[in-house]
C-alpha positions as CSV (number, residue, x, y, z in Angstrom):
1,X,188.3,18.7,-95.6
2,X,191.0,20.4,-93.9
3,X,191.3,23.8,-93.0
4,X,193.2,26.2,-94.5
5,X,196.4,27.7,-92.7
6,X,196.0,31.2,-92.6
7,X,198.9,33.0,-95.1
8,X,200.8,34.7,-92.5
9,X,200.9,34.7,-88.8
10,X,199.5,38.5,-88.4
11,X,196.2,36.7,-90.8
12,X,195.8,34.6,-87.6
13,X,195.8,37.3,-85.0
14,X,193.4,39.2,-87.1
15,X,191.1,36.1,-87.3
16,X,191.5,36.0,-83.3
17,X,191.1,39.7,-82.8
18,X,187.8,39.6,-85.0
19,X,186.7,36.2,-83.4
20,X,187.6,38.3,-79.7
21,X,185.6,41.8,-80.7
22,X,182.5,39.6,-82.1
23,X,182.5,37.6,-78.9
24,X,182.2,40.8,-77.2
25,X,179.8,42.3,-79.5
26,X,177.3,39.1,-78.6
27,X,177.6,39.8,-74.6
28,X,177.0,43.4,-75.1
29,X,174.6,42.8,-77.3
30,X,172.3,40.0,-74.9
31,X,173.3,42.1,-72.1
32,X,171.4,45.4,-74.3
33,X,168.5,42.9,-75.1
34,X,168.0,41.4,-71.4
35,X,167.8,45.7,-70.6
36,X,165.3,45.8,-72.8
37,X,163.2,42.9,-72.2
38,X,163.3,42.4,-68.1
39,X,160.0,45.0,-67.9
40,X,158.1,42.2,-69.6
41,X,159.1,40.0,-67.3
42,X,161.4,37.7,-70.0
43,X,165.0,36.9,-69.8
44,X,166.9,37.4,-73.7
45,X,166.9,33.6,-74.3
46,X,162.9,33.5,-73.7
47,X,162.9,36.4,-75.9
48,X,165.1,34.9,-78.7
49,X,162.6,31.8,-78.8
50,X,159.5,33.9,-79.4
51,X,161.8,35.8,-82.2
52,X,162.5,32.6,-83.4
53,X,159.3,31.2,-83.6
54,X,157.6,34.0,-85.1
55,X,160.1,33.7,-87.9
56,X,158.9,30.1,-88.5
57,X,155.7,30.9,-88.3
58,X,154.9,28.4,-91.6
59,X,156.4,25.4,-89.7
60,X,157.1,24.4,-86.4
61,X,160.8,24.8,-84.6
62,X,162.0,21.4,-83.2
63,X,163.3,21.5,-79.7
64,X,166.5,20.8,-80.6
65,X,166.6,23.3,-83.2
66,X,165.5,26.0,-81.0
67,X,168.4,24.7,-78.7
68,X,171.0,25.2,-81.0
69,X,170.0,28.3,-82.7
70,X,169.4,30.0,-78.8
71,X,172.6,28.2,-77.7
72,X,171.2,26.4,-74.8
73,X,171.3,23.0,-73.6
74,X,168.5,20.4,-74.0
75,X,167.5,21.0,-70.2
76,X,168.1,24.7,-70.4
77,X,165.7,25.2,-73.3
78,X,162.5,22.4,-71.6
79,X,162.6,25.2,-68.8
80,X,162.3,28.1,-70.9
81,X,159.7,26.6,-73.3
82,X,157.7,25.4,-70.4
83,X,157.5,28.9,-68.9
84,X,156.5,30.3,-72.0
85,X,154.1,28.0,-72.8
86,X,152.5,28.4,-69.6
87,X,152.3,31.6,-70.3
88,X,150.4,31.1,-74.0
89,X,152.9,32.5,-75.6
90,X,154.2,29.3,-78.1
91,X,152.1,26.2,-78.3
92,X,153.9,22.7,-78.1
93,X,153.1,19.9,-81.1
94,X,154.2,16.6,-81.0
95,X,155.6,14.5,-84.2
96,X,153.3,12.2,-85.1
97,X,156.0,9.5,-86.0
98,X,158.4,10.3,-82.9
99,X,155.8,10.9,-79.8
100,X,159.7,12.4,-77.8
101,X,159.6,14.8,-80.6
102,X,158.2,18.1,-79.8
103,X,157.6,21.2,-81.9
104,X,156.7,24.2,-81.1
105,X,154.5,27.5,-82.5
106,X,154.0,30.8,-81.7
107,X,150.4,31.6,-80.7
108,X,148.8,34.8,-81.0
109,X,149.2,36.0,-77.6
110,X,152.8,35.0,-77.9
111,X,152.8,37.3,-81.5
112,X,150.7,40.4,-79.2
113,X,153.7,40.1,-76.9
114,X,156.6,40.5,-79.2
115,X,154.5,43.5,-80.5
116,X,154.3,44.8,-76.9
117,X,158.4,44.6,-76.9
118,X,159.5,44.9,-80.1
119,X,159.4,49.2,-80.6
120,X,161.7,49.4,-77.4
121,X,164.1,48.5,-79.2
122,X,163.5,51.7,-81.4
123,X,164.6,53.8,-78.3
124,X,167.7,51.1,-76.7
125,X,169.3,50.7,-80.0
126,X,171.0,53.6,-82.2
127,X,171.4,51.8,-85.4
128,X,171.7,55.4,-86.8
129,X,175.4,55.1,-85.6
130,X,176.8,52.5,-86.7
131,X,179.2,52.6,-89.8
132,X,177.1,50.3,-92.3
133,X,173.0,49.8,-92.2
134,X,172.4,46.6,-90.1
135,X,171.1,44.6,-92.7
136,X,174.7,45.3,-94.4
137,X,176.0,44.5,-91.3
138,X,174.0,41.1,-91.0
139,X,174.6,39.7,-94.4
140,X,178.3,40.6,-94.2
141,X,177.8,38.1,-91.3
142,X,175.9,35.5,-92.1
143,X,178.5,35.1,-95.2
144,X,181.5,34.9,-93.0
145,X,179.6,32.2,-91.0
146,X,179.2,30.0,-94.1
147,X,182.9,30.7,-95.5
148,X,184.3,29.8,-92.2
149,X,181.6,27.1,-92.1
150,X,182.7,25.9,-95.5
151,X,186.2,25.6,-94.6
152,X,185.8,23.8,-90.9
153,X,183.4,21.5,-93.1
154,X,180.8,22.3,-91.0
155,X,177.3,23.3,-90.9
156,X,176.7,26.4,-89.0
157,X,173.6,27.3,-87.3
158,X,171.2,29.3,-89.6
159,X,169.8,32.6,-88.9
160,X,167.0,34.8,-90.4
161,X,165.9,38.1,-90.7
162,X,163.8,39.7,-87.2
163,X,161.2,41.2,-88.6
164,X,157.6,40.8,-86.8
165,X,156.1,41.4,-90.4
166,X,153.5,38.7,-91.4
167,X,155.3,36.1,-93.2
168,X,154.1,35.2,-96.9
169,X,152.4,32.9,-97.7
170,X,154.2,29.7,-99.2
């Protein structure tokens, strides 16, 4: 599938403008959650993976997977995963049909930890500013993601809602 050329040249330096100001939005907003997170001794990326597996709480987050959705290298991630699960915070799991496989859970002192963090983001963040609510803000993303997935014909990396709520039960 091809992509689509945009209809005019100024539709193309709005897509690069937007693709520039969201760009900057992620730095500022890692650079806002390292701030946050450095008193417990995490970096945002070792943050992002306990997030990440507390959302999966019902299954297990491949190594891989966690790679891409953190955006981190293979070798970046084993690092980060080790440290945390020294730390009890995720517990590894290996696939039973592929022993190089490895999976990985969030454990409850891993879960007490995010609690721990989580409501200093209450006081860092002033949601109450922006224009639209975040969850708005959120979906309004995730659908651009999958339009301009759709039209590079291919698959982006899924997200989820944070929320350190106790996930229902399947």
């Amino acid at each position: 599938m091809a992509c689509s050329e945009p209809d005019s040249p100024q539709d193309a330096v709005e897509l690069i403008s937007m693709a520039i100001e969201m760009a900057s939005c992620e730095k500022t907003m890692r650079a806002a959650i390292a701030q946050v997170v450095a008193p417990f001794n995490l970096s945002e990326n070792a943050f992002f993976i306990l997030v990440l597996c507390h959302q999966n709480l019902r299954k297990s987050l491949s190594q891989s997977k966690l790679a891409k959705m953190v955006g981190l290298s293979p070798a970046q991630l084993s690092y980060l995963v080790e440290q945390l699960r020294q730390e009890g915070w995720i517990h590894p799991q290996r696939d039973p049909n592929d022993r190089r496989r490895q999976y990985w859970t969030l454990t409850d002192d891993g879960m007490v930890r995010l609690e721990q963090i989580m409501p200093h983001f209450r006081d860092a963040w002033q949601f109450d500013q922006l224009p639209v609510d975040p969850q708005t803000l959120v979906a309004g993303l995730r659908k651009l993601v999958a339009i301009l997935g759709a039209s590079l014909n291919c698959r982006p990396v899924a997200s989820q809602p944070v929320s350190l709520s106790k996930p229902h039960a399947a």
